[in-house]
PADREN-167094 format. One record per residue (C-alpha): residue number from 1; residue in three letters; x negated, y, z negated. Coordinates in Angstrom, 2 decimals. Layout:
<rec resi="NUM" resn="ALA" px="X" py="Y" pz="Z"/>
...
end
This chain:
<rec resi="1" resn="UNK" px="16.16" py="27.53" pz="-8.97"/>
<rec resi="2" resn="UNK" px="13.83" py="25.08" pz="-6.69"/>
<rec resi="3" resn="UNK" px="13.80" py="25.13" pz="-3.48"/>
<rec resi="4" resn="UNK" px="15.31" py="21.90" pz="-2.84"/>
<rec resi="5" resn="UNK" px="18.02" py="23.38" pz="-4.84"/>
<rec resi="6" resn="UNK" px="19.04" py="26.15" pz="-3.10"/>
<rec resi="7" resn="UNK" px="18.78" py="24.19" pz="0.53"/>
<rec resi="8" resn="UNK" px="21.51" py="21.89" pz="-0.95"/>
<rec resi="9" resn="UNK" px="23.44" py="25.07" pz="-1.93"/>
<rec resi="10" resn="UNK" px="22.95" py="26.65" pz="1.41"/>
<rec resi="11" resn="UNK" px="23.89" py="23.51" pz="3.53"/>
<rec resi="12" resn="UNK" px="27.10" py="22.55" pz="1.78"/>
<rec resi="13" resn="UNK" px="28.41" py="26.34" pz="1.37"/>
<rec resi="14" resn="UNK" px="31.28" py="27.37" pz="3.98"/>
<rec resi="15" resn="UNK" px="29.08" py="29.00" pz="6.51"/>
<rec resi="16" resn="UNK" px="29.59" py="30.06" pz="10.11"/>
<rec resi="17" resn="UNK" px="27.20" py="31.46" pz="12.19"/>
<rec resi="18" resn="UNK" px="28.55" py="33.49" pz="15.49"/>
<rec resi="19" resn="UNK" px="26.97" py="34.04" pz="18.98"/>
<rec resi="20" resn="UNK" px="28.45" py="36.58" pz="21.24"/>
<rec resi="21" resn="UNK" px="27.99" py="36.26" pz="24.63"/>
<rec resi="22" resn="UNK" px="26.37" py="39.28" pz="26.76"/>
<rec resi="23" resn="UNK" px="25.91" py="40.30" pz="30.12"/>
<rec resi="24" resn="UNK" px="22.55" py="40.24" pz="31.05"/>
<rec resi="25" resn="UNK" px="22.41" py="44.09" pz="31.46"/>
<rec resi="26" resn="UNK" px="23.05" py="44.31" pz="28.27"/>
<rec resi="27" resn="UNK" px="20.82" py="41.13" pz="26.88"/>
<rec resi="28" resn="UNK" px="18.06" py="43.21" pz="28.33"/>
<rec resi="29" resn="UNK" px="19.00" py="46.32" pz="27.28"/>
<rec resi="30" resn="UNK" px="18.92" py="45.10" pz="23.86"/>
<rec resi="31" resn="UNK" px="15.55" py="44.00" pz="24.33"/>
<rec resi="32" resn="UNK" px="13.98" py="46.84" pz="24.81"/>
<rec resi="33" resn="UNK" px="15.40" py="47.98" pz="21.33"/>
<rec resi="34" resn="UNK" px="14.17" py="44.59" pz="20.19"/>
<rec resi="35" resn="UNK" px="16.32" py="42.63" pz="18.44"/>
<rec resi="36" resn="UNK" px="17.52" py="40.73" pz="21.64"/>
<rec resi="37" resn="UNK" px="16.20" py="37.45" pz="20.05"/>
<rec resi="38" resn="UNK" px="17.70" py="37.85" pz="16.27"/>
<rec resi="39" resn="UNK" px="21.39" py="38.12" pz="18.17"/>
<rec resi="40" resn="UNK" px="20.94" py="35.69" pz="21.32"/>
<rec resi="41" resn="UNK" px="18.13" py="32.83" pz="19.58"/>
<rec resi="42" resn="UNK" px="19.36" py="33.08" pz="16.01"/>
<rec resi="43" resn="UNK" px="21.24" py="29.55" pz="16.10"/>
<rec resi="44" resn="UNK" px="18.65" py="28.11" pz="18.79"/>
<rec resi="45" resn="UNK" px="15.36" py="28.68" pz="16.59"/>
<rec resi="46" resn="UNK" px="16.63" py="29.03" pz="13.32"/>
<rec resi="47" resn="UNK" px="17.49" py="25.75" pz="12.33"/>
<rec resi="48" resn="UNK" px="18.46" py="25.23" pz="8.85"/>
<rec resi="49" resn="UNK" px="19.93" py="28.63" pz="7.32"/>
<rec resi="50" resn="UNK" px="18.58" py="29.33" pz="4.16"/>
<rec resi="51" resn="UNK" px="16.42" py="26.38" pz="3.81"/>
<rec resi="52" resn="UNK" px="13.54" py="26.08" pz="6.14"/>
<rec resi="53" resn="UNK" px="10.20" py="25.39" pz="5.61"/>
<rec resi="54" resn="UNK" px="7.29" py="27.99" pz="5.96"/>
<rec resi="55" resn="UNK" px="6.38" py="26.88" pz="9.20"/>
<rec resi="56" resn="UNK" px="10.09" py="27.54" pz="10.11"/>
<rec resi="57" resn="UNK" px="10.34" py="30.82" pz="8.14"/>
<rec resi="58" resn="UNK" px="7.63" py="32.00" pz="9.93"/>
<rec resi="59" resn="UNK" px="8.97" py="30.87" pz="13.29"/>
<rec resi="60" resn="UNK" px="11.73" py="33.29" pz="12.31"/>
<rec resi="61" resn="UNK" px="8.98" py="35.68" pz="11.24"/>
<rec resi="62" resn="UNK" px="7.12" py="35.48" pz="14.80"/>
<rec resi="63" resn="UNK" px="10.48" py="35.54" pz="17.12"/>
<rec resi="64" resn="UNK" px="9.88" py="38.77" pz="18.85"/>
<rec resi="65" resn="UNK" px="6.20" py="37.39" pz="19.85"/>
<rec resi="66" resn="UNK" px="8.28" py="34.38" pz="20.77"/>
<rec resi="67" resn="UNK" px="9.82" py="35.97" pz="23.32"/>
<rec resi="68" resn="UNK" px="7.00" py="38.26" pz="24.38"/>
<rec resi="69" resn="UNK" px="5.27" py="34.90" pz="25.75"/>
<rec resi="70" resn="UNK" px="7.82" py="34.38" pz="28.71"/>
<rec resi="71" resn="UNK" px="8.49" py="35.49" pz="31.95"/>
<rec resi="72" resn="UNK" px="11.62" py="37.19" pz="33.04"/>
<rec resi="73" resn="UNK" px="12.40" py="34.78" pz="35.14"/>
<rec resi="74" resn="UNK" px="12.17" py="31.95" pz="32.54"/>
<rec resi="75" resn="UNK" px="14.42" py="34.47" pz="29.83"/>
<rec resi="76" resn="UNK" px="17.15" py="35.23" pz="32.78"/>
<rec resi="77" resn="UNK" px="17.61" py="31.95" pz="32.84"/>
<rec resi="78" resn="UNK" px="17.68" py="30.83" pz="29.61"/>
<rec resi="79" resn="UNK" px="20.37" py="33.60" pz="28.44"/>
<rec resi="80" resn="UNK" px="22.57" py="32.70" pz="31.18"/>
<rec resi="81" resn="UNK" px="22.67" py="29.26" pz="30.61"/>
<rec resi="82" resn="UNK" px="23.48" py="29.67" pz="27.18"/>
<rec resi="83" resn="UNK" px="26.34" py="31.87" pz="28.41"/>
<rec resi="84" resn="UNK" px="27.15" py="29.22" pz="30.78"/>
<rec resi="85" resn="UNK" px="27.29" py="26.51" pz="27.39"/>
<rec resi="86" resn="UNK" px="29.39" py="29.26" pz="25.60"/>
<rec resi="87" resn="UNK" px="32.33" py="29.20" pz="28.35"/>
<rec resi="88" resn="UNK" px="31.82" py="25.65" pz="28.82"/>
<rec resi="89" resn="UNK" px="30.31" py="25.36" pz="32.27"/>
<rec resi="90" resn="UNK" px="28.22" py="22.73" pz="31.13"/>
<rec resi="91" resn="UNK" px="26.64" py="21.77" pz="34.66"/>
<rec resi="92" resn="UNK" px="25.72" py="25.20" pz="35.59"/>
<rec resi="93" resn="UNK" px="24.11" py="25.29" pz="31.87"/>
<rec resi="94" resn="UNK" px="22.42" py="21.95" pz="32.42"/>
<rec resi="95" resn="UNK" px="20.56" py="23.08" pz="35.79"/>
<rec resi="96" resn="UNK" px="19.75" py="26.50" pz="34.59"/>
<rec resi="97" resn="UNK" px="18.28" py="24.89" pz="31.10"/>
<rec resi="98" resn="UNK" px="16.58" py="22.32" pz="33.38"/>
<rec resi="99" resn="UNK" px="14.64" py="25.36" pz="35.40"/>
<rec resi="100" resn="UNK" px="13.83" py="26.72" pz="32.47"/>
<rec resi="101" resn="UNK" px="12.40" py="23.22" pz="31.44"/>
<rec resi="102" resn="UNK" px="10.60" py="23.11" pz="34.71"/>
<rec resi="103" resn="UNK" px="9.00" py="26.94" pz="33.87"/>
<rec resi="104" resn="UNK" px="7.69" py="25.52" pz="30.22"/>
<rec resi="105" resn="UNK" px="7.70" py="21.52" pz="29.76"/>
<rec resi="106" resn="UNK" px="6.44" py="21.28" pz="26.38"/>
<rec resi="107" resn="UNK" px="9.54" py="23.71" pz="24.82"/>
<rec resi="108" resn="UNK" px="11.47" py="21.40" pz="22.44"/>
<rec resi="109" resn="UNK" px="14.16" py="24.24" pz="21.72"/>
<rec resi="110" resn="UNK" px="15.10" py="23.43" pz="25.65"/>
<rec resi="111" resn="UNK" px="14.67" py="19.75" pz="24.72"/>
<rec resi="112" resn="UNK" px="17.53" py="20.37" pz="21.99"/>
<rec resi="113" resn="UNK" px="19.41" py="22.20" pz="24.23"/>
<rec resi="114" resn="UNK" px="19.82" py="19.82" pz="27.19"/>
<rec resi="115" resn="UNK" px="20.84" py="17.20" pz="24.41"/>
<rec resi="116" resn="UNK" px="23.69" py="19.43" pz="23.31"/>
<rec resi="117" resn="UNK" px="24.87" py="20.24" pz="26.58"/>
<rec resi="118" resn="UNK" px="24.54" py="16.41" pz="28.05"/>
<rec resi="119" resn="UNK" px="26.98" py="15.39" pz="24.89"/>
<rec resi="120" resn="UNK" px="29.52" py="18.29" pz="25.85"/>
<rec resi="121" resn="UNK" px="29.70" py="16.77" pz="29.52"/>
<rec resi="122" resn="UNK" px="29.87" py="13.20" pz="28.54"/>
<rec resi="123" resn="UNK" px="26.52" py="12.17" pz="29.21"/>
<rec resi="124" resn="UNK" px="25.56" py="10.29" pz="26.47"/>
<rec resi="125" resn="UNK" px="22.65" py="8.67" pz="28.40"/>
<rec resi="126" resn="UNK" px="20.84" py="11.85" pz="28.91"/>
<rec resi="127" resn="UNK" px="22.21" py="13.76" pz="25.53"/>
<rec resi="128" resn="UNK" px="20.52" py="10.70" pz="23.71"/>
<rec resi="129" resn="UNK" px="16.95" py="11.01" pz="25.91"/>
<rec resi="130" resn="UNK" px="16.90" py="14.25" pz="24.85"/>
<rec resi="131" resn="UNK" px="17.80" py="14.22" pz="21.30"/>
<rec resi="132" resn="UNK" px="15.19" py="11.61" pz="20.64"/>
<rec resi="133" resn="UNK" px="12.65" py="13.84" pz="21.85"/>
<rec resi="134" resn="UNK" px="13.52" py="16.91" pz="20.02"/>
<rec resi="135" resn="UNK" px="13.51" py="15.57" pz="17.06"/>
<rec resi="136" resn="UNK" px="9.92" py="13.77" pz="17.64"/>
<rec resi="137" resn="UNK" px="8.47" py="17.25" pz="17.90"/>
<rec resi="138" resn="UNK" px="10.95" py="18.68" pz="14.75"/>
<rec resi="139" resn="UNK" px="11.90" py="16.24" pz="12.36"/>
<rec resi="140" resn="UNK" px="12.47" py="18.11" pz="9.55"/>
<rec resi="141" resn="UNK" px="14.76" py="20.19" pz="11.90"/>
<rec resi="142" resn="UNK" px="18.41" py="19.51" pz="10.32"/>
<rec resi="143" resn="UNK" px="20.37" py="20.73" pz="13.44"/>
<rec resi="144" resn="UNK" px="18.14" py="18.90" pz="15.66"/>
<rec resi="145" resn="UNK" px="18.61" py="15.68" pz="13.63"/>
<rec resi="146" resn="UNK" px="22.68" py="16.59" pz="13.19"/>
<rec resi="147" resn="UNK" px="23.21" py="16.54" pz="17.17"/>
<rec resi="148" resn="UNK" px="21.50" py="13.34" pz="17.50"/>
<rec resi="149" resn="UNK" px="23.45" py="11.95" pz="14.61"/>
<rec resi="150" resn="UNK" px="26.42" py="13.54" pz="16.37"/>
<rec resi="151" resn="UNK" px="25.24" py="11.23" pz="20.11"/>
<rec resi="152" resn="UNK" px="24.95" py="8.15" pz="18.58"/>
<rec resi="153" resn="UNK" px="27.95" py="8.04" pz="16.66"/>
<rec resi="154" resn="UNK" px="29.87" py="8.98" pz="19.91"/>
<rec resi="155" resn="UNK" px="29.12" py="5.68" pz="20.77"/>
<rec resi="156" resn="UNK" px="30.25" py="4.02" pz="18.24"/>
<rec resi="157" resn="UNK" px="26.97" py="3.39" pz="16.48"/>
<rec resi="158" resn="UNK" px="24.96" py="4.98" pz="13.77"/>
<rec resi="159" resn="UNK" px="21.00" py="6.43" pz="13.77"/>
<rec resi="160" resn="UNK" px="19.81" py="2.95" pz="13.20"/>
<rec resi="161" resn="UNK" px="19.97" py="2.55" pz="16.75"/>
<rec resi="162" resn="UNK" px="17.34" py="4.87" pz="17.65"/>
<rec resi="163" resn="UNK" px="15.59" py="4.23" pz="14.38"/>
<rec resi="164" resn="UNK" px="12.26" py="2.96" pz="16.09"/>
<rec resi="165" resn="UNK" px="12.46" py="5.87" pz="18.18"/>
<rec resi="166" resn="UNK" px="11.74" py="8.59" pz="16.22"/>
<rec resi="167" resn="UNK" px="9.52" py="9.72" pz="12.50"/>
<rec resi="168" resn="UNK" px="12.69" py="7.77" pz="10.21"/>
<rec resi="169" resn="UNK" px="10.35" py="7.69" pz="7.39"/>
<rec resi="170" resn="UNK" px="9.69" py="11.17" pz="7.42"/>
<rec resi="171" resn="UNK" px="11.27" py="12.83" pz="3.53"/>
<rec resi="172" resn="UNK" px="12.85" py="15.97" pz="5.08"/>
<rec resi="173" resn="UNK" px="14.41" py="14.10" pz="7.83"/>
<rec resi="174" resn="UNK" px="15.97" py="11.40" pz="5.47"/>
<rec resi="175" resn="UNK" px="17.31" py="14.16" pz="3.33"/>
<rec resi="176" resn="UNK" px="18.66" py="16.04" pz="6.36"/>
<rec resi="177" resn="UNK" px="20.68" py="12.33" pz="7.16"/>
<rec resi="178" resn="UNK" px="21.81" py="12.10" pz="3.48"/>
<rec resi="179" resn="UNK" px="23.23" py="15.62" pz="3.93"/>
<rec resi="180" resn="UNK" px="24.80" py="14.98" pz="7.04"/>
<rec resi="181" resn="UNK" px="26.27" py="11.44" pz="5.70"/>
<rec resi="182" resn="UNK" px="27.65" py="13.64" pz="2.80"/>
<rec resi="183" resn="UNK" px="29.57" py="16.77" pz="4.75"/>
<rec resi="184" resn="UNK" px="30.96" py="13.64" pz="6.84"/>
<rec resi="185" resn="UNK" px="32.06" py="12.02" pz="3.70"/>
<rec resi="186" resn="UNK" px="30.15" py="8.59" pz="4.45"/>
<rec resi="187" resn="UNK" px="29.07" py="8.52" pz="1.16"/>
<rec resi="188" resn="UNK" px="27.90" py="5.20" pz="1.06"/>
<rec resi="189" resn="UNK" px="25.20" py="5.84" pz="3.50"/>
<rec resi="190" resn="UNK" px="24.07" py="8.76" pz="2.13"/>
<rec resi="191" resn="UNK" px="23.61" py="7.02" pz="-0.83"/>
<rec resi="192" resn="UNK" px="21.46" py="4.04" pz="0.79"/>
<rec resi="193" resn="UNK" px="19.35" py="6.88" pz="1.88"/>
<rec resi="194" resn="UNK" px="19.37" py="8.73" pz="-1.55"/>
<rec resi="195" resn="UNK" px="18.53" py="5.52" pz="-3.35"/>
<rec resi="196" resn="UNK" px="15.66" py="4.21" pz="-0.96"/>
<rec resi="197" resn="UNK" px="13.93" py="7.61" pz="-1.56"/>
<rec resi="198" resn="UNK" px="11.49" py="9.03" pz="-4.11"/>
<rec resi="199" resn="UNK" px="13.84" py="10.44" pz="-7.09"/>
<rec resi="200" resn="UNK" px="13.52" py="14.58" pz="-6.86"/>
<rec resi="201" resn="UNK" px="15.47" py="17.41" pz="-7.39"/>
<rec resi="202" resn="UNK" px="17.21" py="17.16" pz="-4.51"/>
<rec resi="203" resn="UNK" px="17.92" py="13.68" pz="-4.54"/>
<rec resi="204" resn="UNK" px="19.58" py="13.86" pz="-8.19"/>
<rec resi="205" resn="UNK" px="21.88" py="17.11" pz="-7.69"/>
<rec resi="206" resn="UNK" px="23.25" py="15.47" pz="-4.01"/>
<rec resi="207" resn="UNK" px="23.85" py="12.40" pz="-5.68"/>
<rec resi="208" resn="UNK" px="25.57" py="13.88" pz="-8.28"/>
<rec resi="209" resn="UNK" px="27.87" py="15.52" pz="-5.77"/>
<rec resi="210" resn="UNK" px="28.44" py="12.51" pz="-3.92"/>
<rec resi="211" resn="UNK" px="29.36" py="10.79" pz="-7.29"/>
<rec resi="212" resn="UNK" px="31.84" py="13.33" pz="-8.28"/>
<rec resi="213" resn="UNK" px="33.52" py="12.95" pz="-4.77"/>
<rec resi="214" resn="UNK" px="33.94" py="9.33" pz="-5.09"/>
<rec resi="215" resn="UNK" px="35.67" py="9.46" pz="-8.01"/>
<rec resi="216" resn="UNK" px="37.78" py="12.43" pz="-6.59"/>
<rec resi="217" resn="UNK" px="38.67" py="10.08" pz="-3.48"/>
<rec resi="218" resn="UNK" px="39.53" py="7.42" pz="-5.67"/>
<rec resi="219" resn="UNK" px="41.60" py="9.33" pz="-7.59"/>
<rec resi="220" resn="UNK" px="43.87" py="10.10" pz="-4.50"/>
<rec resi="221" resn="UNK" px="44.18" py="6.77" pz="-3.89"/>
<rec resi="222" resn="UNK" px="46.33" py="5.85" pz="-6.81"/>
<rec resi="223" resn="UNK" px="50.40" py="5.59" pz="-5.83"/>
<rec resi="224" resn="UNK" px="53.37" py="6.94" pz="-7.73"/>
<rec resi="225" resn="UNK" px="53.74" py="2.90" pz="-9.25"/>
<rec resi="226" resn="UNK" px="50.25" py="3.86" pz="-10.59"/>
<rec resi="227" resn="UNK" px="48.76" py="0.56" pz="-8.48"/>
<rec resi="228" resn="UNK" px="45.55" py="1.30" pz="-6.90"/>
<rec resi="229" resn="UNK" px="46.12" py="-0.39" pz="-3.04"/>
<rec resi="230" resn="UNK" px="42.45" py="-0.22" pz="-1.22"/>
<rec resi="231" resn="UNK" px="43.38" py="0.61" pz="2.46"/>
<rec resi="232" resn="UNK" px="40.78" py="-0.57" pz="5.06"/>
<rec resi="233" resn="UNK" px="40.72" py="1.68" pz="8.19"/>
<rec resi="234" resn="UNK" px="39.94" py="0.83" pz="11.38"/>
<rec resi="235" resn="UNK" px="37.20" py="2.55" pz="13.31"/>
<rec resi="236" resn="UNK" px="38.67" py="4.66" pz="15.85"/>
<rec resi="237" resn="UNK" px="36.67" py="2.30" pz="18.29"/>
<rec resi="238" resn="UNK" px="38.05" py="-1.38" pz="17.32"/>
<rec resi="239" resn="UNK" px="41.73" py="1.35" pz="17.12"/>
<rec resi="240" resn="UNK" px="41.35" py="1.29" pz="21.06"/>
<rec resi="241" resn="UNK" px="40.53" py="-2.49" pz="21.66"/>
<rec resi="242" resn="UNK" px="42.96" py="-3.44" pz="19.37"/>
<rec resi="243" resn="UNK" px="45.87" py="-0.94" pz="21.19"/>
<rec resi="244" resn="UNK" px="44.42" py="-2.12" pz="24.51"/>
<rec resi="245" resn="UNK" px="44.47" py="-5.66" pz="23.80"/>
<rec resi="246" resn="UNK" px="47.96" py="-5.58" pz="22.43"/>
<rec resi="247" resn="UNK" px="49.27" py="-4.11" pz="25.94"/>
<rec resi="248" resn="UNK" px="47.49" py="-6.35" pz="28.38"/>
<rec resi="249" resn="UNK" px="48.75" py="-9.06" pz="26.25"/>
<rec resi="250" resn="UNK" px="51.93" py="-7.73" pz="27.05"/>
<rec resi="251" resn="UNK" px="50.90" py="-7.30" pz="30.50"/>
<rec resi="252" resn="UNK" px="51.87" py="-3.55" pz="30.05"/>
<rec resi="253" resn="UNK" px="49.35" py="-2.34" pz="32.63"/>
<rec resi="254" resn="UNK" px="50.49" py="0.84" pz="32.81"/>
<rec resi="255" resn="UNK" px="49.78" py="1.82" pz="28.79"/>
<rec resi="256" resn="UNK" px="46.68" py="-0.31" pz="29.27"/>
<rec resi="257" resn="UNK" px="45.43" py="1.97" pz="31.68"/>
<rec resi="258" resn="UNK" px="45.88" py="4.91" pz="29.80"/>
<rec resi="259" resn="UNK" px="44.89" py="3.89" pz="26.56"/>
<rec resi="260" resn="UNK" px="41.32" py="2.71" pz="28.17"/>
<rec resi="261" resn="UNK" px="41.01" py="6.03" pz="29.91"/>
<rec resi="262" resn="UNK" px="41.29" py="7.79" pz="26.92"/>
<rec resi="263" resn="UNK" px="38.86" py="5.27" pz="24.97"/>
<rec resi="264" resn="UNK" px="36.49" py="6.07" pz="28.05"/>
<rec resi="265" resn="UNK" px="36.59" py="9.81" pz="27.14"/>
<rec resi="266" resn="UNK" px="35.63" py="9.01" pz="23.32"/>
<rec resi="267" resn="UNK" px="33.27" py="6.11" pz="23.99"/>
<rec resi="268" resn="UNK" px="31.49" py="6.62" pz="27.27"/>
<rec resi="269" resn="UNK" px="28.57" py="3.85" pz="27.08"/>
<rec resi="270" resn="UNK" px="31.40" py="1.01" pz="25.60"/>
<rec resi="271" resn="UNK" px="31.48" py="-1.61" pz="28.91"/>
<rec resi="272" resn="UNK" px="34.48" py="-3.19" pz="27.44"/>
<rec resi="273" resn="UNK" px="36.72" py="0.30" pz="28.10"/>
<rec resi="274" resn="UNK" px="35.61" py="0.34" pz="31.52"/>
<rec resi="275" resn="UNK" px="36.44" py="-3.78" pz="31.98"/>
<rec resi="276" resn="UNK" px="39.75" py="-3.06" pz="30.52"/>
<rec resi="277" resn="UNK" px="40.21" py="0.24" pz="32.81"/>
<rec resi="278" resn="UNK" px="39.70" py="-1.79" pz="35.82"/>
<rec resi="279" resn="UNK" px="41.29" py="-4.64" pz="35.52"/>
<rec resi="280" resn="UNK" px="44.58" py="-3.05" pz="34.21"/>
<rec resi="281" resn="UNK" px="43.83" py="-0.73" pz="37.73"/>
<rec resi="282" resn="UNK" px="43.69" py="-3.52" pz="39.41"/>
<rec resi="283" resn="UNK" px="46.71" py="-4.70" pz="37.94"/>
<rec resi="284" resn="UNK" px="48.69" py="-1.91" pz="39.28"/>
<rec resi="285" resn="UNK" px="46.96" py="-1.90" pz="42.96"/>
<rec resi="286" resn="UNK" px="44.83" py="1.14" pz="42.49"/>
<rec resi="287" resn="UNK" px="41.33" py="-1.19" pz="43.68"/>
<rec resi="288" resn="UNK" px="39.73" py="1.89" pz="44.65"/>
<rec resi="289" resn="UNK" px="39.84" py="3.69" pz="41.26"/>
<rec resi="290" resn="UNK" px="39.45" py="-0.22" pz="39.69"/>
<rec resi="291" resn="UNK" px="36.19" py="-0.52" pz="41.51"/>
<rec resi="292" resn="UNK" px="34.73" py="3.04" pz="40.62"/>
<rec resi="293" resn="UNK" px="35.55" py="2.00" pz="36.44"/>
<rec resi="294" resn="UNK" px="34.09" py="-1.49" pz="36.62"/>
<rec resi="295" resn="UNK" px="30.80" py="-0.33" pz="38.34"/>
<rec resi="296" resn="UNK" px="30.82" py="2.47" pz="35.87"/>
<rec resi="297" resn="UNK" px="30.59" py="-0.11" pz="33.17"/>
<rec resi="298" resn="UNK" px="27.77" py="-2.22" pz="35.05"/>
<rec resi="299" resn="UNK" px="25.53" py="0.65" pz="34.14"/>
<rec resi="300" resn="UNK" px="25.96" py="-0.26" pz="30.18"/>
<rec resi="301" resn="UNK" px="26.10" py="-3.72" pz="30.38"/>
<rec resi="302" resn="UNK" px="23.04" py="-5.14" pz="28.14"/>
<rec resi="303" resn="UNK" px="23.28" py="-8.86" pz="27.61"/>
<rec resi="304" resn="UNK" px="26.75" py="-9.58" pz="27.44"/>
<rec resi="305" resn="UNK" px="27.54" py="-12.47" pz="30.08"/>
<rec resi="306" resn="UNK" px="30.89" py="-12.69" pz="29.23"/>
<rec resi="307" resn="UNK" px="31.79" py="-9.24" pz="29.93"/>
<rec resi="308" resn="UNK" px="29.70" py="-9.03" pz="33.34"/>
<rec resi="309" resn="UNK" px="31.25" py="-12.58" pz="34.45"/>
<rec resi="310" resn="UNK" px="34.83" py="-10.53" pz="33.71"/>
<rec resi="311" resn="UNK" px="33.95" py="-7.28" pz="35.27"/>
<rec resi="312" resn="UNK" px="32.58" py="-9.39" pz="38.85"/>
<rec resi="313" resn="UNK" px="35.64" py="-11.60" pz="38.84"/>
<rec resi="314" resn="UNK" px="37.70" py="-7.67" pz="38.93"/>
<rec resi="315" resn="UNK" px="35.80" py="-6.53" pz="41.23"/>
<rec resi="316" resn="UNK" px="36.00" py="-9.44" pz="43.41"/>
<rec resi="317" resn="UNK" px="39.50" py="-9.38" pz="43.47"/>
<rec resi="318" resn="UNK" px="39.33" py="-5.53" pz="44.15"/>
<rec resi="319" resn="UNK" px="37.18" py="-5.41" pz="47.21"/>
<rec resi="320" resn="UNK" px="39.30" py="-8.46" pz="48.51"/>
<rec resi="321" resn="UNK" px="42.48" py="-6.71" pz="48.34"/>
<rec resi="322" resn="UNK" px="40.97" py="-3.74" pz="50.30"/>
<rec resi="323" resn="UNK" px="39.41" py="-5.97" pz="52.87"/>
<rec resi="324" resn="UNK" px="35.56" py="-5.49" pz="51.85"/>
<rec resi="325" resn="UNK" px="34.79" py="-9.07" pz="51.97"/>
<rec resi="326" resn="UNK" px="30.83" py="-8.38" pz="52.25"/>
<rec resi="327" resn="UNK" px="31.00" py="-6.88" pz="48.61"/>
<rec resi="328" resn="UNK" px="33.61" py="-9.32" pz="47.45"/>
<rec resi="329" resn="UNK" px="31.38" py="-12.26" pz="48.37"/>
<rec resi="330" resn="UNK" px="27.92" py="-10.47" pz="46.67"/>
<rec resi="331" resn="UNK" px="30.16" py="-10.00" pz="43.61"/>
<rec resi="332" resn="UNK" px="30.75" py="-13.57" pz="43.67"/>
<rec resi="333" resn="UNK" px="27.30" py="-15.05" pz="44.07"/>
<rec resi="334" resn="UNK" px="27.01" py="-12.90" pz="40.70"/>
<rec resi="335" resn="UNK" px="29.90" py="-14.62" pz="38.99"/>
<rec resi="336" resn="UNK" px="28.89" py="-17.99" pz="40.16"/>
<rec resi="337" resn="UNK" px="25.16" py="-17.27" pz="39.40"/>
<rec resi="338" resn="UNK" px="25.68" py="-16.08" pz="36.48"/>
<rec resi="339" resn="UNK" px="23.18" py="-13.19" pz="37.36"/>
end
């Protein structure tokens, strides 16, 4: 069986792969028996079970060495923030992953780390930043590839977006995406990607699969009166604008408000949710939360006049009915500048 082979088998198999969180008396207890990195760094160097590369294998191979090459204070820190991650302190695991950055600046496993933990607290921004670069320095790195994946389509976009940004041409990185596309069931996608590569091994058998799961889809689709009806779903995005919409047409402020906060929570870098957020606040004479949404959503504004022209006019009327008329009057140059 080639190798390509069995990394397809490996990937799509039902897998899970557990961490157990120690103290660090006993992380470094461990240590000296040495296997303290096979049960604490098995996830965070080993990227692609089953699959890897030789330069990954023997990664794998050289982990105790690995570890050998840092300080105490640098491993301290680095097992306690990935306890931190594990019981969801994400700040605390942020800071302490950011030390550890400061101790080595050219360790890409931190890179990968920061851009998991940034995603987990919201901070799409960052997460993103980070991604990008750990995937520059391991592109044929699946997991590394699958978080970034993961960032971007938080926002409601797809990999194209960061396309220029990172080694898209490289083979084992496209057939990482056409993998991912496939356990996600985009199978068009992973097609497009599948069909603008070189024909291989791996490209035929995944093909194959996603084939045999189209027709499997479509076969679900079929009602008792045997007629076929497509269904076209919303994304879960144009779900919220839609929902929105509907209520401040209604001028149901109250559900307007709610539904935005909870569109904010899914799609943090989407300056429409915070518009609508604010000006249903607004609405309902909160203009202190209002204000703290719509200059939220100033920070993701890119070219969209329309939407900044909307979000001043809010936050004019905001800072008016809270008597700051020095901001009120700088938001309205902007409105009437345009700028």
């Amino acid at each position: 069986m080639g190798k390509e082979t069995v990394g397809i088998k490996v990937i799509l198999g039902q897998f899970n792969v557990g961490f157990s969180l120690f103290s660090l008396r006993e992380i470094f207890d461990m240590r000296r028996k040495g296997y303290l990195f096979i049960l604490a760094l098995g996830l965070v160097l080993i990227p692609r079970l089953g699959c890897a590369q030789e330069n990954e294998i023997k990664e794998e191979e050289s982990a105790e060495v690995f570890l050998e090459e840092y300080t105490d204070e640098f491993q301290e820190k680095f097992f306690e923030a990935l306890k931190q991650k594990g019981i969801e302190n994400y700040d605390r695991a942020i800071n302490l992953f950011l030390e550890c950055k400061r101790l080595d600046p050219n360790n890409t496993t931190l890179d990968h780390e920061l851009a998991k933990a940034y995603l987990a607290s919201k901070q799409i921004v960052l997460a993103q930043q980070y991604g990008i670069s750990a995937l520059n320095a391991r592109p044929a790195n699946y997991w590394v590839l699958n978080t970034l994946v993961d960032i971007t389509q938080r926002q409601g976009l797809g990999l194209d977006v960061v396309r220029d940004k990172i080694p898209y041409n490289n083979v084992q990185l496209q057939e990482n995406l056409a993998l991912i596309y496939f356990r996600q069931e985009n199978y068009d996608s992973a097609l497009k990607i599948l069909n603008g590569m070189k024909i291989s091994t791996f490209s035929k058998e995944l093909s194959s699969r996603i084939n045999n799961s189209i027709k499997t889809r479509e076969n679900t689709e079929i009602k008792e009166d045997t007629i076929i009806v497509e269904v076209k779903k919303q994304s879960p995005m144009d779900n919220f604008m839609s929902k929105i919409s509907d209520y401040l047409a209604q001028s149901d402020f109250k559900n307007a408000a709610s539904v935005s906060e909870e569109a904010l929570e899914n799609f943090p870098a989407q300056p429409y949710f915070y518009y609508a957020y604010g000006l249903s606040l607004n609405k309902v004479k909160k203009h202190k939360e209002a204000i703290m949404a719509l200059e939220s959503g100033l920070d993701y504004l890119l070219d969209d006049m329309d939407l900044a022209n909307k979000i001043y006019k809010e936050l004019v009327d905001a800072n008016n009915a809270l008597g700051n008329s020095s901001k009120a009057n700088m938001y309205l140059s902007k409105l009437k500048s345009g700028s």
